[in-house]
KEFIRO-829307 format. One record per residue: y, x, z of N, C-alpha, C in turn; residue in three letters. Coordinates in Angstrom, 1 decimal, decimal comma, padded with zeros to 4 digits. Each point is the difference from the previous one (the first is absolute). Example, Ala and Ser with C-alpha at 12.3 -4.5 7.8 and 13.67 -1.06 7.14 Angstrom:
BEGIN
> n.yy / n.xx / n.zz / ca.yy / ca.xx / ca.zz / c.yy / c.xx / c.zz / r
> -005,7 / 013,2 / 007,8 / 001,2 / -000,9 / 000,0 / 001,2 / 000,9 / 000,0 / ALA
> 001,1 / -000,4 / -000,7 / 001,1 / 000,9 / 000,0 / 001,1 / -000,8 / 000,8 / SER
END
This chain:
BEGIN
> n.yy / n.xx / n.zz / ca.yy / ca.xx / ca.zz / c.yy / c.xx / c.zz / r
> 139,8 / 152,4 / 097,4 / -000,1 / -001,2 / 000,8 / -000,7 / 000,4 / 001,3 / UNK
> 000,2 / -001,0 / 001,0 / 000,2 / 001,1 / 001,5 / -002,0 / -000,9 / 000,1 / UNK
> -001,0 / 000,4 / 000,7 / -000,9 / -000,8 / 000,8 / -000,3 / -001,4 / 000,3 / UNK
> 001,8 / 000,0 / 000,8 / -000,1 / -001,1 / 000,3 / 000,3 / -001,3 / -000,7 / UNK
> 000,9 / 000,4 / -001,0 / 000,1 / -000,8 / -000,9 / -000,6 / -000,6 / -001,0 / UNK
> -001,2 / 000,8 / -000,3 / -001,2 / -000,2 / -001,0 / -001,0 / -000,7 / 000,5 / UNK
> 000,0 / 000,2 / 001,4 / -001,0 / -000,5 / 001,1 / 001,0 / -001,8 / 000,1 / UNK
> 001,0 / 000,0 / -000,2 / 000,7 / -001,3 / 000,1 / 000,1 / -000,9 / -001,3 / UNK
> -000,1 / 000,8 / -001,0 / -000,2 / -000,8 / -001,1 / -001,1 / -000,3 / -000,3 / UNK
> -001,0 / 000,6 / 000,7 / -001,9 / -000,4 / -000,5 / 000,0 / -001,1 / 000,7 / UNK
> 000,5 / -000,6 / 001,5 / 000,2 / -000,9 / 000,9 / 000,6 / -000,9 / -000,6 / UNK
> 000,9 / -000,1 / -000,6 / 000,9 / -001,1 / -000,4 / -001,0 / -000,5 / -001,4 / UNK
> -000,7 / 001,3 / -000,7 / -000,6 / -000,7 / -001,1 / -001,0 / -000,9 / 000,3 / UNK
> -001,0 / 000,6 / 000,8 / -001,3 / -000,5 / 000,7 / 000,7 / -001,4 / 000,7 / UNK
> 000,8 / -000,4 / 000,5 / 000,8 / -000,9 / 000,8 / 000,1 / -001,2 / -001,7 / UNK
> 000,5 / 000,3 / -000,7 / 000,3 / -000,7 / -001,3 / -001,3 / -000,3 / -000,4 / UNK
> -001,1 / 000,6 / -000,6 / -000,9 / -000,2 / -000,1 / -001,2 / -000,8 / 000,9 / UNK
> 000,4 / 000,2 / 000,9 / -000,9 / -000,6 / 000,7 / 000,0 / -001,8 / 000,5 / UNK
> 002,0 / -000,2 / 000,1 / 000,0 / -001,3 / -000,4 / -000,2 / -000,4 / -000,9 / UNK
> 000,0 / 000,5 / -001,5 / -000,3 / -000,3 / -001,3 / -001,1 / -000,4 / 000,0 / UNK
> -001,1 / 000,6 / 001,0 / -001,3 / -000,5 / 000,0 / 000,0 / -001,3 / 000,0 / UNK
> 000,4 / -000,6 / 001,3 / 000,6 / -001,3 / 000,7 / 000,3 / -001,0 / -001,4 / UNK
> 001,2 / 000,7 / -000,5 / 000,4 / -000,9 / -001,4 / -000,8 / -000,2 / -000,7 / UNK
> -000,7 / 000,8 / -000,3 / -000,9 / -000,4 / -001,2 / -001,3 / -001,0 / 000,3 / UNK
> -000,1 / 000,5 / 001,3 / -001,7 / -001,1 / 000,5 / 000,6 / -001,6 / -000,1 / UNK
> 001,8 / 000,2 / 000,5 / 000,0 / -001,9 / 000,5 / -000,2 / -000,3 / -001,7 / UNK
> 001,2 / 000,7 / -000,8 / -000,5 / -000,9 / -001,3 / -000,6 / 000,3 / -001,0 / UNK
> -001,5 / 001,1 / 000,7 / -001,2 / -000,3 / -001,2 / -000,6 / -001,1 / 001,1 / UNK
> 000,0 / -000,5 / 001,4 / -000,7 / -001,0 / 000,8 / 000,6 / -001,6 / -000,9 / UNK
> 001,5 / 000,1 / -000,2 / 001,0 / -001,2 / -000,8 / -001,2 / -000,3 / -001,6 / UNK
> 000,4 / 001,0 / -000,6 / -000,6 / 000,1 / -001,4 / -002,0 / -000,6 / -000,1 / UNK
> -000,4 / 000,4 / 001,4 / -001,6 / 000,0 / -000,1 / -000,4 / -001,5 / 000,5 / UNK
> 001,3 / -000,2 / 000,5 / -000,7 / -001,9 / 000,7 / -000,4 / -000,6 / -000,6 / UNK
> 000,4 / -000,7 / -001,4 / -000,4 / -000,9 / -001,2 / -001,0 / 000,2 / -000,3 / UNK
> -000,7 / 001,3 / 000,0 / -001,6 / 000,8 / -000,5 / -000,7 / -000,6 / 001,5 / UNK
> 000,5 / 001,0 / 001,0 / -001,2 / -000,3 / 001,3 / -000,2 / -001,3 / 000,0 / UNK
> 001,2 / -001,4 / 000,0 / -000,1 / -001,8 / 000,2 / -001,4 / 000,4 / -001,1 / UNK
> 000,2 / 000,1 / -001,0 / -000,8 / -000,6 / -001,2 / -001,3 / 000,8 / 000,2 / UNK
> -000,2 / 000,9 / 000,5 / -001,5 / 000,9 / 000,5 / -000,4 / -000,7 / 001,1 / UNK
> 000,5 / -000,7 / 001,0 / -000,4 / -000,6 / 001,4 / -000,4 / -001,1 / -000,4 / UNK
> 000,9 / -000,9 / -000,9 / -000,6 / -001,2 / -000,4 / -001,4 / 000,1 / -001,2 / UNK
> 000,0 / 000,6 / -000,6 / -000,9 / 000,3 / -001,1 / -001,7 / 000,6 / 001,5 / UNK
> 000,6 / 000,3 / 000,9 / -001,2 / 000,4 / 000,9 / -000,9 / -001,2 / 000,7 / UNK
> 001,1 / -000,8 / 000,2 / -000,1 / -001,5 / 000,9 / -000,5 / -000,8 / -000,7 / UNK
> 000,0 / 000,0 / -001,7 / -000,5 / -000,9 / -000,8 / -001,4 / 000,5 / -000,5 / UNK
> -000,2 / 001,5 / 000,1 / -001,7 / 000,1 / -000,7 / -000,8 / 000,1 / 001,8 / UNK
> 000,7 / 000,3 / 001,0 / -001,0 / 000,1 / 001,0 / -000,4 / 001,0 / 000,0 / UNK
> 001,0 / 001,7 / -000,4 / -000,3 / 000,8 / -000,1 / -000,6 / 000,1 / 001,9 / UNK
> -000,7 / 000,9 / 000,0 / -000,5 / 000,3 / 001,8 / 000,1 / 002,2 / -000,2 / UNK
> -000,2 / 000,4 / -000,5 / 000,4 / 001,4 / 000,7 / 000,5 / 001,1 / -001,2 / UNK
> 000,5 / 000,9 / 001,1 / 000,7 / 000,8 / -001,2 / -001,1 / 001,2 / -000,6 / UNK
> -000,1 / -000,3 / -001,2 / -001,0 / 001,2 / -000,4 / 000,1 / 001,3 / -000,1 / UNK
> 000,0 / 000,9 / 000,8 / 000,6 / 001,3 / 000,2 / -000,8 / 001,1 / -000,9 / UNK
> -001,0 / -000,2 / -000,1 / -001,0 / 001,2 / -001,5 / -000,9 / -001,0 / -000,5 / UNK
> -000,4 / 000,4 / -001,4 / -000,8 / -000,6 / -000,8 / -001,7 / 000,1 / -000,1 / UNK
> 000,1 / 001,5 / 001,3 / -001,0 / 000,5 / -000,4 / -001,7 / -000,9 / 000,4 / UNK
> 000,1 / 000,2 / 001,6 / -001,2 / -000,6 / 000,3 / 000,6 / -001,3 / 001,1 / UNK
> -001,3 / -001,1 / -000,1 / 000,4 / -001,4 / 000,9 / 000,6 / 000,4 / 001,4 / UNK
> -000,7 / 000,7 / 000,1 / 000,7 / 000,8 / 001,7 / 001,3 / 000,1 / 000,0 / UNK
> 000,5 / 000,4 / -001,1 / 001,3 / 000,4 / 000,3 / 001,1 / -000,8 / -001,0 / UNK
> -000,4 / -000,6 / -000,7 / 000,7 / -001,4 / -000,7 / 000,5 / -001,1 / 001,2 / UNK
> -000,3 / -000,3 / 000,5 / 000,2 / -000,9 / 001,4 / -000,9 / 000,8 / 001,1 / UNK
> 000,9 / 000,7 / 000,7 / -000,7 / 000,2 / 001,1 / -000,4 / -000,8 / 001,3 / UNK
> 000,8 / -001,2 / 000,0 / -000,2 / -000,9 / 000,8 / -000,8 / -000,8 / -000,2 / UNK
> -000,4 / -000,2 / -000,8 / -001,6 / -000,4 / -000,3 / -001,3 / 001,0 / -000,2 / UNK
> 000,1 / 001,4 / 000,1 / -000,8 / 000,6 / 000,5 / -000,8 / 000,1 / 001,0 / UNK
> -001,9 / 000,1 / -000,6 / -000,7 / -000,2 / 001,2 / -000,7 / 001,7 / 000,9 / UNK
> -000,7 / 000,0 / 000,8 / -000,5 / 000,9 / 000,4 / -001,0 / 001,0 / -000,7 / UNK
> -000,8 / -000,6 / -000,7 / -000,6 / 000,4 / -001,9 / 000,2 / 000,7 / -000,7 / UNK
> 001,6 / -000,9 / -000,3 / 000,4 / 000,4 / -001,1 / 000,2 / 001,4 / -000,7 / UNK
> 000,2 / 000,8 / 000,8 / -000,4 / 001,4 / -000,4 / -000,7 / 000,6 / 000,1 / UNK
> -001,1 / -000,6 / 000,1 / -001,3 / 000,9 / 000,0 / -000,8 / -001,2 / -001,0 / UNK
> 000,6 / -000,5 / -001,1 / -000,7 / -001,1 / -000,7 / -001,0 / 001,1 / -001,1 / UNK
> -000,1 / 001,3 / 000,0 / -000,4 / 000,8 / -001,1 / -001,5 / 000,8 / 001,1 / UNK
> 000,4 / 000,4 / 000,3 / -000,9 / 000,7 / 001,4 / 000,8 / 000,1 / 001,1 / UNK
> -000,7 / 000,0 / 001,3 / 000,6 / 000,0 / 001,6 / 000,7 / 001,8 / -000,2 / UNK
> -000,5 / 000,9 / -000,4 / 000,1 / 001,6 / -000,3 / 001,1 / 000,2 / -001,3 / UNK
> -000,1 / -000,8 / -000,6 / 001,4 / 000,2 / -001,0 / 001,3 / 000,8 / 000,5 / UNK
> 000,3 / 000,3 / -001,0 / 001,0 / 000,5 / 000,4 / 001,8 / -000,2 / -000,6 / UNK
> 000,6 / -000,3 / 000,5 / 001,7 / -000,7 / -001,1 / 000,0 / 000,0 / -000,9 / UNK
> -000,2 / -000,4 / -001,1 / 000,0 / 000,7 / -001,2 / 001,6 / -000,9 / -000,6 / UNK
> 001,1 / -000,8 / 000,8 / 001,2 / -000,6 / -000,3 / 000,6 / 000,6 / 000,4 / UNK
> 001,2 / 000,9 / -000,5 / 001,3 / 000,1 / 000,7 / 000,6 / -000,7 / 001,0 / UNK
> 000,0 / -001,4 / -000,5 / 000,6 / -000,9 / 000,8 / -000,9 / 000,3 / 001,5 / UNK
> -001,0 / 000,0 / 000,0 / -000,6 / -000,3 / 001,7 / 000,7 / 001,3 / 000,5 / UNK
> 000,4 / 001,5 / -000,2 / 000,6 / 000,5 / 000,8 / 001,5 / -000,2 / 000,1 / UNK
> 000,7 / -000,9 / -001,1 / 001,0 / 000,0 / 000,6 / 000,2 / -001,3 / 000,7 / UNK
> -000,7 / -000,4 / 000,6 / 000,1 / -001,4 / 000,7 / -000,9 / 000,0 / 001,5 / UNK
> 000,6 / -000,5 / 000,8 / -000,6 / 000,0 / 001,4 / -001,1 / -001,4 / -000,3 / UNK
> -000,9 / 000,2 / 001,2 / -001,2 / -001,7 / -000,3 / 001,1 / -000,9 / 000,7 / UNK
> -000,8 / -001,7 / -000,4 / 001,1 / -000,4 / 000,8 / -000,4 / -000,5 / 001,2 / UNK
> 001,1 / -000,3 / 001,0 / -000,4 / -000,1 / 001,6 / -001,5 / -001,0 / 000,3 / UNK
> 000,1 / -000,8 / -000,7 / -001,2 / -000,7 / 000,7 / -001,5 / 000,7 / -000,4 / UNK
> 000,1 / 001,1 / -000,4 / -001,3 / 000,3 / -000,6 / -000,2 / 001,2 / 001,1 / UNK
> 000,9 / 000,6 / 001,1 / -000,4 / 000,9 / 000,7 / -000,1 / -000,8 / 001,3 / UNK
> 000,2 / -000,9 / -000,2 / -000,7 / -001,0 / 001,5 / -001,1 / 000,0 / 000,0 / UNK
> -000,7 / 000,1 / 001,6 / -001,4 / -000,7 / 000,3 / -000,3 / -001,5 / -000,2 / UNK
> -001,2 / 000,2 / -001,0 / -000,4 / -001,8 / -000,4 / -000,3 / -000,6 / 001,4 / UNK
END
């Protein structure tokens, strides 16, 4: 089999596959609607307010209710002791001037 022809069938596969992508997102997006309606409404009825992204410390359970403190609630010299605080940036209002 010549180069170029191998080089044209990897193209035509990647080409197939790659709409296939397409296909599959619209109808797992078709299949997921009935769940998301019933998760949005179930949100609007408890008053859910934020998404809880780690379990670990209040800092980082809602960070938008995060105060300037908050991590230094153990000593000001402390040091991380959560995974979560390095993998999470602070959030914007806490690097403003009061």
């Amino acid at each position: 089999m010549k180069r170029s022809n191998a080089y044209l069938a990897f193209l035509t596969t990647a080409a197939i596959l790659f709409g296939a992508m397409f296909v599959h997102a619209a109808v797992s997006r078709r299949q997921a609607a009935p769940r998301l309606e019933r998760t949005t409404e179930m949100v609007r009825r408890l008053d859910l307010t934020d998404l809880c992204l780690f379990t670990e410390a209040r800092y980082t359970r809602h960070p938008t209710m995060a105060d300037v403190n908050s991590l230094f609630q153990d000593s000001p010299l402390s040091l991380e002791h959560y995974p979560a605080g390095s993998l999470m940036a602070p959030p914007d209002h806490l690097g403003r001037r009061q």
